[in-house]
N, C-alpha and C positions, 0 to 999 in steps of 0.2 A: 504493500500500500504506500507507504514513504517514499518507494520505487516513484511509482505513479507520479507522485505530488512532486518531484523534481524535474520531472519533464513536463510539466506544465506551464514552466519558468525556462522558456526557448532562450531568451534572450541574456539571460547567465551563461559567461563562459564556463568550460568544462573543468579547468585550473582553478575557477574560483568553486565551484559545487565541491569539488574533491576538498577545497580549507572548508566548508561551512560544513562539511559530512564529519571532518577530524574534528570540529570546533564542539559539534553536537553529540561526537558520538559516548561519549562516557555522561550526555545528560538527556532528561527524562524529558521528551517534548514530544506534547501530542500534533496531531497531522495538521488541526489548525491552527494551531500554535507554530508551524512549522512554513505552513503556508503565508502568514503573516510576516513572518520575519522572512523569507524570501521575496513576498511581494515588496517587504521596501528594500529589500538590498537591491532587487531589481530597479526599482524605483533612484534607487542614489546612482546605480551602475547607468542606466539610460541617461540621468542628468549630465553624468558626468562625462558624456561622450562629447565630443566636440563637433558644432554643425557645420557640414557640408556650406565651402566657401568661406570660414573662417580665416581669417590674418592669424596664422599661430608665428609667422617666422618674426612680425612686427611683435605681436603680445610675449615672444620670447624676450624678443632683444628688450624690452621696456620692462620685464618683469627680472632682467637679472641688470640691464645697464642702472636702471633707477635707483636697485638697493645699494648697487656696486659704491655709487656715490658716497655713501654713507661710508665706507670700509675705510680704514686706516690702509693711509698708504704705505707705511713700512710701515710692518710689525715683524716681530721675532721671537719666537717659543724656547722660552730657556728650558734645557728638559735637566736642570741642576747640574749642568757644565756646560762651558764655554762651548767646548767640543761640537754639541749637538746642538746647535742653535738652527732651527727650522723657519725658512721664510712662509711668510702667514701675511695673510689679510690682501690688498687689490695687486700687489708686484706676481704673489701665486697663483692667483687668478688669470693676470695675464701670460703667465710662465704655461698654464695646461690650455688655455683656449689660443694662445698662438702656436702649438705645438713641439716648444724649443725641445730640439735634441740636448743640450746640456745644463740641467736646470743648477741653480745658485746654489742649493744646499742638499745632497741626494741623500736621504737615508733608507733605512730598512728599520723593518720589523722581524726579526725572525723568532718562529713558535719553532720551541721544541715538542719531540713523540712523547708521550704519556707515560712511558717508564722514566720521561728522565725530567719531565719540567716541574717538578718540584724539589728534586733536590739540585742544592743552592752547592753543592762542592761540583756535581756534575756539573753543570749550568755553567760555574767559572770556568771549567777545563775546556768547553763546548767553548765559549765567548772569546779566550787566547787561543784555539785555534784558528777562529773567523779573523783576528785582528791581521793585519797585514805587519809582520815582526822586520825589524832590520836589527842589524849589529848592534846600532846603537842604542837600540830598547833594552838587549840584554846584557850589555856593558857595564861596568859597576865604573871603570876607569878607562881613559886612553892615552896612555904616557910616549913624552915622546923624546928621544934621545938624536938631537942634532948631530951631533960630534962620531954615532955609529951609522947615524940614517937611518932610525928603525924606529917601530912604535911596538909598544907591551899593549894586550887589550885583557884587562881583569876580568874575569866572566862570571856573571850571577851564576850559580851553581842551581838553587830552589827555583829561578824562570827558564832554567833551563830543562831541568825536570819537567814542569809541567809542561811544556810546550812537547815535552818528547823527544825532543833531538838532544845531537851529543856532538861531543867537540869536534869531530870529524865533519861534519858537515857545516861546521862555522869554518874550519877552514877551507873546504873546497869552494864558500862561497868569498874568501877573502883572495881566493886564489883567480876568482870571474871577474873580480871586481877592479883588482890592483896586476898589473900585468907585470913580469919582470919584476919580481921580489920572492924571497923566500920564507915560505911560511912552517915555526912549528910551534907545537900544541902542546903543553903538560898540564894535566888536573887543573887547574881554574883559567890558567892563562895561555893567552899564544903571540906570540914573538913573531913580528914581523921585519925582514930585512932588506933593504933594497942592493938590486947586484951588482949596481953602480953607488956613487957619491952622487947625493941630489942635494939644491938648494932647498932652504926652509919651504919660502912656497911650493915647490915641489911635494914635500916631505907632506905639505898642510892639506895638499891637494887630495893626495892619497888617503888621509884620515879621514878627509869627509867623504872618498867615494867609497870606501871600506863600512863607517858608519851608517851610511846611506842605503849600505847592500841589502837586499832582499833575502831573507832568510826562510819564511814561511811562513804559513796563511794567507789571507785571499787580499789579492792585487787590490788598490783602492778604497779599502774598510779599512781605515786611520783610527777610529775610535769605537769604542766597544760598552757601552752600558746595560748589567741585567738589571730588570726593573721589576717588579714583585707585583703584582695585580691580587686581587682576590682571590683568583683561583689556579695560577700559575705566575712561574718566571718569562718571562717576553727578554729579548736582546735586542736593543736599540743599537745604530749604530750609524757614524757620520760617514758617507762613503755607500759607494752599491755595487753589488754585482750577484747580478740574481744566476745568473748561469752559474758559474761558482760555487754558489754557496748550497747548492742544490749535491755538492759531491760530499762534503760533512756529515758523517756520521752524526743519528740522534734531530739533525733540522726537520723538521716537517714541512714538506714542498707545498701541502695544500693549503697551507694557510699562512706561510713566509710571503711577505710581499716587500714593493719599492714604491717609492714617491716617484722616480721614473718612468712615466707613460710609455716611453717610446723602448725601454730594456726590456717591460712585460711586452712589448708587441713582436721583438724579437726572440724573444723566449718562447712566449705561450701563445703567439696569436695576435690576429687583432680584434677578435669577440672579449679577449681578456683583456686589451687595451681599452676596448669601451668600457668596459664595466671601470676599468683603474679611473677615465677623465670621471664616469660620473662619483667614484668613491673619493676622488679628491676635490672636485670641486664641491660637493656634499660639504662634507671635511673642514675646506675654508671657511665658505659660507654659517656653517654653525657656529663655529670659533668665533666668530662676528657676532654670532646673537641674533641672523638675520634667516627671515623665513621666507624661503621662496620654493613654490611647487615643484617639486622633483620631474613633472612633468616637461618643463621647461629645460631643465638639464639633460633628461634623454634627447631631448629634440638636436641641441646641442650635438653632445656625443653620437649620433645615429650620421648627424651630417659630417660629421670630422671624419669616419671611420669605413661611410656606406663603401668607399671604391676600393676596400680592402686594404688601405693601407692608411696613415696617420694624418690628415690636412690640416694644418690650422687657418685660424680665421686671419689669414693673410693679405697681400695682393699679390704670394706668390703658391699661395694656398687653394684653398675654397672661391677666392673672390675671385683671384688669376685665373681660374677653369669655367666661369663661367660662360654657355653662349654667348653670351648679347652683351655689342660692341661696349653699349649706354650703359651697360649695369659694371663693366668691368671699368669702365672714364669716370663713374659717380665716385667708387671708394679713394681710389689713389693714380696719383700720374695721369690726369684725363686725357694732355696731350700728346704722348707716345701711343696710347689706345687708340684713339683715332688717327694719327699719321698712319701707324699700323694696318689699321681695318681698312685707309683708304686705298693704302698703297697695294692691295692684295683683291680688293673689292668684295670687302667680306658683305653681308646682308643680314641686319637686325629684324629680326622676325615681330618684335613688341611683345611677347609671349608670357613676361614679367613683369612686376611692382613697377620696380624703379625706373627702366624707359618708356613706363605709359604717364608716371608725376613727372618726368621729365618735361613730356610731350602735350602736359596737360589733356592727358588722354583720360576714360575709364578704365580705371583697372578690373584686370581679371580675379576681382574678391567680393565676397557676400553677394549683392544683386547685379553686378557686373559682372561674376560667372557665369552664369547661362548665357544665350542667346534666344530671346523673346520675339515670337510672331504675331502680327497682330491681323484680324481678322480682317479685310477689307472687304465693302459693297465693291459691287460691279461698276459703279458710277465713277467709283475711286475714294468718298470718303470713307475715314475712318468712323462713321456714324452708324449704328445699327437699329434698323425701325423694328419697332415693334410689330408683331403681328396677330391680326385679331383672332381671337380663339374662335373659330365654326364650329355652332351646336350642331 
């Protein structure tokens, strides 16, 4: 019977019947009672369609550019270091809706598997192998001896442990780093010597590329913060590299993400790139305090993403690919558009908004979409006579 009373509500999607069947199913609701509450979900679901001929692309732009106003133009999220400082408020705004390839502050969230994100010793060991290590993180000293041209490097012994490596490996990398010099290695320290005589700056040069060397964990992740939530440890971190960090024992892939749009698109897609612009632009927008219908931001992200790869709202994006000469002259550069379109003899169709206000035309929206006949007498007016009804 309950069967029955669901199909009688055609115009509910099938996504939504299957929430309101899980929402009901552990409660006692009789058929009319069932029928009620379906007819107005129905009821809010029909309102909230949007009519045929609707300006959604005008009611977008006016429902995120108007609040946008309000947004602080630099802000910056302290997450309790220097390190992590996240751009926030209308500069991030503009960083996902132009679609820069390299944004100003990249980080990551990485979740760890469920055997391990609560405990806080795993967690550390997990977070120093994501950090991206060089010499000079686990240097205690770097002395340096002019008069033989060589430098002593003192080595943490306990960050050396947990990172897992051993002295052998700090010297093969001091050996990539500094070319022509002799490297050895005893228990905490290793002795470097050059197999010539070098001047100082020479000798300085060396220290910092030696320092500077790459020893292990992930390329680009400078800094590392675990941060305690309710119900697990989360690993914050300044620096991204989602490809990477997916090889880490203990990461959870399904639910690690970046601030970087365009690395999830190269990773995972660009159906995972959409979702990332609307999760961040989400994201800012809250942080502001500022409420705008998420409908708006699908709209957004759908057009950034429909041609399978990343567009931002550019003039060498989304506005540069446009048909028509007028709409692509309106946003930026008008006079290279048109020398362009003339010198090739392109042909504007009028088919959109902007070169029908251009043209002081009607545009093709609300009762200017259709096209309306109107009935004519034979005579030619538009006047219709009445005719007498014959008993």
């Amino acid at each position: 019977m309950t069967e029955n009373v669901y199909s009688e509500f055609k115009e509910i999607p099938k996504h939504l019947v299957h929430e309101i069947k899980e929402e009901l199913k552990d409660k006692k609701v009789s058929d009319s009672q069932l029928k009620e509450i379906l007819a107005e979900i129905q009821r809010e679901y029909v309102q909230a369609k949007i009519n045929p001929g609707e300006a959604i692309g005008i009611v977008t732009a006016e429902s995120i550019g108007e609040p946008g106003t309000q947004m602080v133009l630099k802000t910056f999220h302290f997450a309790g270091v220097a390190e992590l400082n996240v751009t926030l408020g209308l500069p991030r705004l503009i960083e996902i809706f132009d679609a820069r390839k390299e944004v100003a502050t990249p980080t990551m969230e990485v979740y760890l598997k469920k055997e391990f994100y609560r405990d806080s010793q795993k967690v550390r060991e997990i977070a120093s192998k994501i950090k991206e290590t060089t010499i000079g993180d686990i240097a205690d000293e770097i002395s340096t001896d002019i008069a033989e041209s060589s430098l002593t490097i003192k080595i943490n012994l306990e960050k050396l442990k947990l990172l897992g490596i051993e002295l052998k490996d700090i010297s093969k990398s001091v050996s990539k780093a500094a070319k022509n010099v002799h490297v050895k290695s005893k228990e905490d320290t290793i002795e470097i010597t050059t197999k010539s005589k070098v001047e100082l700056n020479e000798l300085y040069l060396i220290k910092e590329k030696i320092k500077a060397s790459f020893l292990c964990g992930i390329k680009g992740i400078t800094y590392v913060l675990p941060v305690k939530t309710a119900e697990e440890y989360v690993i914050l971190t300044s620096g991204s590299n989602l490809k990477e960090i997916g090889n880490i024992e203990g990461i959870d892939n399904t639910r690690t993400t970046t601030n970087n749009v365009f690395e999830i698109y190269n990773v995972l897609g660009v159906e995972a790139a959409r979702q990332a612009i609307i999760n961040e632009a989400e994201k800012v927008i809250k942080n502001q305090g500022i409420d705008i219908n998420v409908r708006h931001i699908l709209l957004v992200s759908d057009l950034m993403t429909h041609s399978g790869e990343i567009m931002g709202i550019t003039r060498t994006g989304i506005t540069g690919s446009k048909e028509s000469v007028l709409a692509r002259a309106s946003f930026e550069t008008p006079l290279k558009h048109l020398v362009n379109a003339a010198l090739i003899g392109e042909t504007d169709m009028l088919n959109s908004v902007v070169e029908n206000v251009m043209l002081n035309q009607a545009v093709p929206l609300g009762t200017g979409l259709p096209g309306l006949l109107a009935k004519m007498k034979k005579d030619g007016s538009g006047k219709e006579e009445k005719e007498d009804k014959k008993e």
